[in-house]
C-alpha positions in Angstrom: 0.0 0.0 0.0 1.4 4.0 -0.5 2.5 5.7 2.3 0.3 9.0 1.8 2.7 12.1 1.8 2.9 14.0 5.0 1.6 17.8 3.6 2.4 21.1 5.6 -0.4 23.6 5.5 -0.2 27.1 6.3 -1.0 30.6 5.2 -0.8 34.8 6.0 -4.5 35.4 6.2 -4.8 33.4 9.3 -5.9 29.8 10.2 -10.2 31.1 10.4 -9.7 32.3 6.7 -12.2 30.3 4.4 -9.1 30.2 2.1 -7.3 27.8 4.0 -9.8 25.8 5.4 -10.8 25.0 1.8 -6.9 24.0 0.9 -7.2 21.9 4.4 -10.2 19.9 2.8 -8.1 19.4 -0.1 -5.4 18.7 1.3 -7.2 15.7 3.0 -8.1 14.0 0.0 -4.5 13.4 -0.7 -2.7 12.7 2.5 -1.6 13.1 6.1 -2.1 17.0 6.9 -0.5 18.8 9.7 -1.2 22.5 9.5 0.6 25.9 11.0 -0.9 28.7 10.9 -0.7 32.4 11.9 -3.4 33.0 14.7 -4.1 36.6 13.1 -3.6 37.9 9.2 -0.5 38.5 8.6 -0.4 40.0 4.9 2.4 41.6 3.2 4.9 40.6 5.7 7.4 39.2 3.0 10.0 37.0 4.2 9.7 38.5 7.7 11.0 36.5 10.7 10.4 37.1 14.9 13.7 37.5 16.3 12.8 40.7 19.4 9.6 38.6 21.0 8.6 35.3 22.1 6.6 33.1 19.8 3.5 31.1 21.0 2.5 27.5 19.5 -0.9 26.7 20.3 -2.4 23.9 19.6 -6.3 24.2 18.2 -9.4 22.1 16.7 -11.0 23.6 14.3 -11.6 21.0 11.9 -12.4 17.6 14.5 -11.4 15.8 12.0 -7.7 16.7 12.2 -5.5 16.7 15.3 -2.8 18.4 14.1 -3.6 22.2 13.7 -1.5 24.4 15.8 -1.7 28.6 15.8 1.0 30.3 16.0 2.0 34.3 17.2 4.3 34.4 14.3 4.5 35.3 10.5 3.7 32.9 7.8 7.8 32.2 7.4 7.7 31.7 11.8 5.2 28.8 10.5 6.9 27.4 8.3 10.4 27.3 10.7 8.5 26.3 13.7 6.3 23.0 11.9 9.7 22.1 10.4 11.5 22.1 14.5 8.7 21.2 16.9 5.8 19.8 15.2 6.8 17.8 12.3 10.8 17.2 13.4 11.6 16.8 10.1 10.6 17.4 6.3 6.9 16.8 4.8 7.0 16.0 1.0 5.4 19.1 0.3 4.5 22.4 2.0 1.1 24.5 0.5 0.5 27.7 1.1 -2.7 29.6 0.9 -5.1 29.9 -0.3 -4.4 33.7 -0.5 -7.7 36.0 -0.4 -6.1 38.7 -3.0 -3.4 38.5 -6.1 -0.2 37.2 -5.9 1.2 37.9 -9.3 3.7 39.8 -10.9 6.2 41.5 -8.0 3.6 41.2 -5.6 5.3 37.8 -4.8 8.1 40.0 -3.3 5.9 41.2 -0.3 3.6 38.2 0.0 3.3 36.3 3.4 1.8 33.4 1.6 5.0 33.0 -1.3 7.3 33.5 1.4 6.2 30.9 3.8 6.5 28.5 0.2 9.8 29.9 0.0 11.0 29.1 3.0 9.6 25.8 2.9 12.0 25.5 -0.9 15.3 27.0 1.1 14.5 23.8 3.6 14.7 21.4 0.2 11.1 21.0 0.8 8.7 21.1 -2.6 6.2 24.3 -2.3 3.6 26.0 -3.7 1.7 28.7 -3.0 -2.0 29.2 -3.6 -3.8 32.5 -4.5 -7.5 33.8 -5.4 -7.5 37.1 -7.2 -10.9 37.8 -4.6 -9.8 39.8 -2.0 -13.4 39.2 -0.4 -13.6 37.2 2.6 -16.8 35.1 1.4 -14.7 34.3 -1.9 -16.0 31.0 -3.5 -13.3 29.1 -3.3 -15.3 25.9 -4.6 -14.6 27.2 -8.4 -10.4 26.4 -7.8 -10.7 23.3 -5.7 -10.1 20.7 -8.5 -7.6 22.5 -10.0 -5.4 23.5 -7.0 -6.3 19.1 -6.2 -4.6 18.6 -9.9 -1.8 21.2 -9.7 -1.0 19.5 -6.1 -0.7 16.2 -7.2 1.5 16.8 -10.3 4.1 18.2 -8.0 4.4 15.4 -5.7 4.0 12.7 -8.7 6.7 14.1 -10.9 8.9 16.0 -8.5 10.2 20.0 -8.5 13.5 20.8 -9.2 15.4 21.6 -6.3 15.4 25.6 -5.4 12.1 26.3 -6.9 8.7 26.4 -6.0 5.3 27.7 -7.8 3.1 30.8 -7.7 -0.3 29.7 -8.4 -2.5 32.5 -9.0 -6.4 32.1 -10.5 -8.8 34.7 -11.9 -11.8 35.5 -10.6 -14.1 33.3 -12.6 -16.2 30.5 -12.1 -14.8 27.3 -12.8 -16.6 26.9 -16.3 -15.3 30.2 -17.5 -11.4 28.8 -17.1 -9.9 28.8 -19.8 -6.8 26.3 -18.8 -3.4 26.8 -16.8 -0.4 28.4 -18.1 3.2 28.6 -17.5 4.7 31.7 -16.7 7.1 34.4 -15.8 6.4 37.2 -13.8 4.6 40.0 -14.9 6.8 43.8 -15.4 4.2 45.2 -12.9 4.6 47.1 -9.8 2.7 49.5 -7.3 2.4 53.2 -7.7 1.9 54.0 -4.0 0.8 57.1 -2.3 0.5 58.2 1.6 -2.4 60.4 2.5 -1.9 62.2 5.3 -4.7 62.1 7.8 -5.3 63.6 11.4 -6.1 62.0 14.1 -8.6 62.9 16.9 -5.9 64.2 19.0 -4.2 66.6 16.3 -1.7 64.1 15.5 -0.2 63.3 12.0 -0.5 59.5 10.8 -0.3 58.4 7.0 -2.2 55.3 5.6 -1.1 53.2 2.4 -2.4 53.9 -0.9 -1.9 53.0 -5.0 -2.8 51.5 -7.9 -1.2 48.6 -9.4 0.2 49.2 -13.1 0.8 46.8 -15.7 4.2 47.7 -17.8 4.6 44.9 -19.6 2.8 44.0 -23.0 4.0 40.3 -22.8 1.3 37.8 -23.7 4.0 35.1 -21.7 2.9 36.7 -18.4 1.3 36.0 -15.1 -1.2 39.2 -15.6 -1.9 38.6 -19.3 -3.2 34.8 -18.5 -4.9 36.3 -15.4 -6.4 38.8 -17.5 -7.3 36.2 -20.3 -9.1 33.7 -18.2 -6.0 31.5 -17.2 -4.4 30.1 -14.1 -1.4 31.5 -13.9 1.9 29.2 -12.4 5.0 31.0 -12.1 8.6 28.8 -11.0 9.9 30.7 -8.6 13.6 31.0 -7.1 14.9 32.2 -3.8 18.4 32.8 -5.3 18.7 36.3 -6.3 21.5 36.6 -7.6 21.8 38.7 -11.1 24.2 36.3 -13.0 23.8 38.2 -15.9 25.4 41.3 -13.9 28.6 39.3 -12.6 30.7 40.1 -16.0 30.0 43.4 -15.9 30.5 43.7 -12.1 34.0 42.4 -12.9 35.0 45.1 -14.9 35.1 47.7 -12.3 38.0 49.0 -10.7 38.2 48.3 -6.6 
């Protein structure tokens, strides 16, 4: 009989978020699921890391049909670090991430929680992907992705990822019969134009809150925002070396 793989769940909107309870019942279907999850949303924190506080493990039941969910104070990367150390003591075949309520294309992936818990689950030699709904709504039907992110899932731990790289699964928002297909990717030429606005508070004091709009630069049709855009799931390899090789030559040239 197969040994069902051992799969780490975990996420940056927080273990309540119907995005990850959905990838939990998924999840299920294929194997042994242990799940670590922040205990609050934790979006945007990148590859962040608690190193000036204590971190708190709790273990929950939210779904009685697992005993393995635990909570914890911590980022999505803290998650991923602290499943790896305490709870699992080891490597699972594969760590999924997700399912993100909101876009994860393009450079997006540079600040998300939910690519950089994947990430650090790849630097650990572990196969990864992360999951994302272009929905930012918490009542997002997730039901519409469920057979694809079951599919996309099982390819990776049937035929293996090449070491150093995991995937950024994005899909549209579109019900599943409007799907056009998956496609293979590179990351979108599309950043943030961001903006403070200046507020007052009650007490006459200055604070600024976070605004922009997201622009497209790139006319690509080999993109993660054209196939969004086009009705596709988008997959993007991603690597956590960042090194500009193409740059080294040049580099060399200079006079130290």
């Amino acid at each position: 009989m197969k040994k069902r793989p051992l799969i780490l769940v975990t996420n940056d909107d927080g273990i309540t978020a119907p995005g990850i309870r959905m990838l939990i019942e998924v999840m299920k279907e294929i194997g042994d699921v242990v799940v670590v999850a922040p205990n609050s949303p934790q979006s945007a924190m990148g590859h962040a890391i608690t190193v000036n506080s204590t971190l708190y493990l709790e273990k929950v039941t939210i779904d009685k049909d697992l005993d393995t969910e635990y909570s914890c104070s911590g980022t999505p990367v803290d998650c991923v670090k602290i499943a790896i150390d305490q709870i699992i003591k080891g490597k699972p075949d594969i760590c999924v991430s997700g399912i993100n309520h909101g876009s994860n294309s393009a450079t997006n992936v540079i600040y998300s929680g939910t690519m950089s818990a994947a990430v650090e689950a790849g630097m650990n030699g572990i196969p990864a992907i992360g999951f994302s709904l272009c929905n930012f709504s918490w009542n997002a039907n997730f039901d519409e992705i469920r057979s694809f992110v079951k599919s996309i899932t099982l390819q990776a731990l049937e035929r293996g990822m090449q070491n150093g790289v995991v995937l950024n699964v994005n899909f549209p928002k579109l019900a599943f019969s409007e799907i056009k297909g998956i496609k293979i990717c590179r990351q979108a030429n599309a950043t943030w134009v961001e903006k403070f606005d200046e507020r007052t508070n009650p007490h006459g004091k200055k604070y600024y809150w976070l605004s922009g709009t997201f622009e497209n630069h790139d006319n690509g049709e080999d993109t993660d925002e054209w196939a969004l855009a086009h009705g596709y799931v988008s997959i993007v390899p991603v690597q956590y070396d960042l090194t500009a090789y193409h740059a080294i030559q040049q580099l060399n040239t200079w006079e130290f």
